[in-house]
C-alpha positions as a Markdown table, in Angstrom:
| # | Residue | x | y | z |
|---|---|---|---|---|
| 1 | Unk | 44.5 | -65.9 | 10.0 |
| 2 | Unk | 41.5 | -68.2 | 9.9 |
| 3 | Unk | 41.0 | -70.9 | 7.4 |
| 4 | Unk | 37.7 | -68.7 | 6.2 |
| 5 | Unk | 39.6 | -65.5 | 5.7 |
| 6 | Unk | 42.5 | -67.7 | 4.0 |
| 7 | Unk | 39.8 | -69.6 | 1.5 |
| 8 | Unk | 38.2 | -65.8 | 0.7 |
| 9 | Unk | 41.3 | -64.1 | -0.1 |
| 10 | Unk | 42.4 | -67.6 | -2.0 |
| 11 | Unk | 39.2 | -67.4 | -4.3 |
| 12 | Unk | 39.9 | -63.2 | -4.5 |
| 13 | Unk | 42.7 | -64.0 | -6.3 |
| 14 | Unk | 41.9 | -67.1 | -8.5 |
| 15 | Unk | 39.0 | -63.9 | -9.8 |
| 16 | Unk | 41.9 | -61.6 | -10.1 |
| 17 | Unk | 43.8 | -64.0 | -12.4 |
| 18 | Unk | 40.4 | -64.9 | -14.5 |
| 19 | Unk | 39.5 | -61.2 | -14.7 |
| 20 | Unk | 43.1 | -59.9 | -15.6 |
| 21 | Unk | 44.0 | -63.0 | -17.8 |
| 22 | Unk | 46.8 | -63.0 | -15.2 |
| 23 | Unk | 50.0 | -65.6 | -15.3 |
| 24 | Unk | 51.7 | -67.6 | -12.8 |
| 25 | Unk | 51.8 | -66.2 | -9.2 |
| 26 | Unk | 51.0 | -62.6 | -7.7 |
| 27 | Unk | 54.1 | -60.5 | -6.6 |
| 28 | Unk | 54.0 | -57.3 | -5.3 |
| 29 | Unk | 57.0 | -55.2 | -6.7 |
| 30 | Unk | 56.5 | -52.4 | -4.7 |
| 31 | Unk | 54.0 | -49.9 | -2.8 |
| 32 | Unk | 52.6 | -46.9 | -4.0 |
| 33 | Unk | 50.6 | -44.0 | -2.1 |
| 34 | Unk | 47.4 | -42.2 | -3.2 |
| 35 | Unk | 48.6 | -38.7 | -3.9 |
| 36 | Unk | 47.0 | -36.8 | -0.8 |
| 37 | Unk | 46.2 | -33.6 | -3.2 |
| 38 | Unk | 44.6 | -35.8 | -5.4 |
| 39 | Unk | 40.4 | -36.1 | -5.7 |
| 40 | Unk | 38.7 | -39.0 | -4.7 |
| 41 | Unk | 37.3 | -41.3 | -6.9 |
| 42 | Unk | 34.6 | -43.9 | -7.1 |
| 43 | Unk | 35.6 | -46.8 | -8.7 |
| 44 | Unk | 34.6 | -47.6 | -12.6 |
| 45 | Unk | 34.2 | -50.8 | -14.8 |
| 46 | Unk | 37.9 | -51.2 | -14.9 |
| 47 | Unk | 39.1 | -48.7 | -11.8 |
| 48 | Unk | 40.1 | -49.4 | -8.0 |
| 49 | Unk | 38.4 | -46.5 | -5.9 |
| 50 | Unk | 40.8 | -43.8 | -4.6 |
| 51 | Unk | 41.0 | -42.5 | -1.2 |
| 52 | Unk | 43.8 | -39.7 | -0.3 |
| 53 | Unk | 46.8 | -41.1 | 1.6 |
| 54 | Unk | 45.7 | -44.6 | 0.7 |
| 55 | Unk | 49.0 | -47.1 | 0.3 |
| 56 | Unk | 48.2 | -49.6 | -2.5 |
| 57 | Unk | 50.6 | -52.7 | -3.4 |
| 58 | Unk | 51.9 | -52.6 | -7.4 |
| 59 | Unk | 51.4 | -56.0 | -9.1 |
| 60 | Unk | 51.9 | -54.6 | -12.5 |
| 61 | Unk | 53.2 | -51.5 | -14.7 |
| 62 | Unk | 50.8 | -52.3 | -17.7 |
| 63 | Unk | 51.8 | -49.1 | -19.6 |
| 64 | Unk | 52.5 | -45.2 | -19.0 |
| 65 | Unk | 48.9 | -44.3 | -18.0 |
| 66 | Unk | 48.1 | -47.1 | -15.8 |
| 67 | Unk | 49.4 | -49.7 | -13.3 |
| 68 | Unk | 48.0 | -52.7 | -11.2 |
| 69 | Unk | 47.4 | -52.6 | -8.1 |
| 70 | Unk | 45.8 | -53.9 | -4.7 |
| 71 | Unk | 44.4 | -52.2 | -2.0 |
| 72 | Unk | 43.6 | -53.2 | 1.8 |
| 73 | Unk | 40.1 | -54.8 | 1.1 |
| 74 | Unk | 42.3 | -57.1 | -1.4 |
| 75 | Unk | 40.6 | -55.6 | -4.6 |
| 76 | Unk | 42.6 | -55.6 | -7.6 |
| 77 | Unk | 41.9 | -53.2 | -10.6 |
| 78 | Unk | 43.7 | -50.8 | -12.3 |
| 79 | Unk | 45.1 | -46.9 | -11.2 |
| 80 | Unk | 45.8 | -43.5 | -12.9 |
| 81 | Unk | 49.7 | -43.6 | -12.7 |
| 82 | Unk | 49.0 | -39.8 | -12.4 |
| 83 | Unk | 47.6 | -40.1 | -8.8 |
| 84 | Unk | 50.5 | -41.9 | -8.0 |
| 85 | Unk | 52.9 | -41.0 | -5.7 |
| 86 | Unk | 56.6 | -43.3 | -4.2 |
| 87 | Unk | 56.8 | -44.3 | -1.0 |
């Protein structure tokens, strides 16, 4: 990894933990994939964009409807626990 790619993904997440009002250090607890029969979806003011089949990293179960995650691109919002499927 280059020191520019390690510097942006550095800042991504010092945004994460301002946006999110986020503690201490990010862990991923486990990985999750997009339900394939699932629609697609653009993402909102507080949702991560959903493409079918797509594996996405849990940082947080915030509460029955809705969990935390990260996808490839090293966004971070939240996700329909609906859509959800286990790995």
């Amino acid at each position: 990894m280059t020191l520019k790619a390690c510097k942006k993904e550095e800042k991504m997440d010092r945004e994460f933990q301002k946006k999110f009002k986020f503690k201490g250090s990010i862990n991923v607890l486990t990985q999750m994939m997009v339900d394939p029969a699932a629609t697609e979806k653009r993402g909102r003011a507080k949702n991560l964009p959903l493409r079918r089949g797509e594996i996405l990293d849990v940082i947080q179960f915030t509460n029955q409807e809705k969990i935390l995650c990260r996808n490839s691109q090293r966004r971070y919002d939240y996700v329909p626990r609906a859509t959800m499927l286990p790995l």
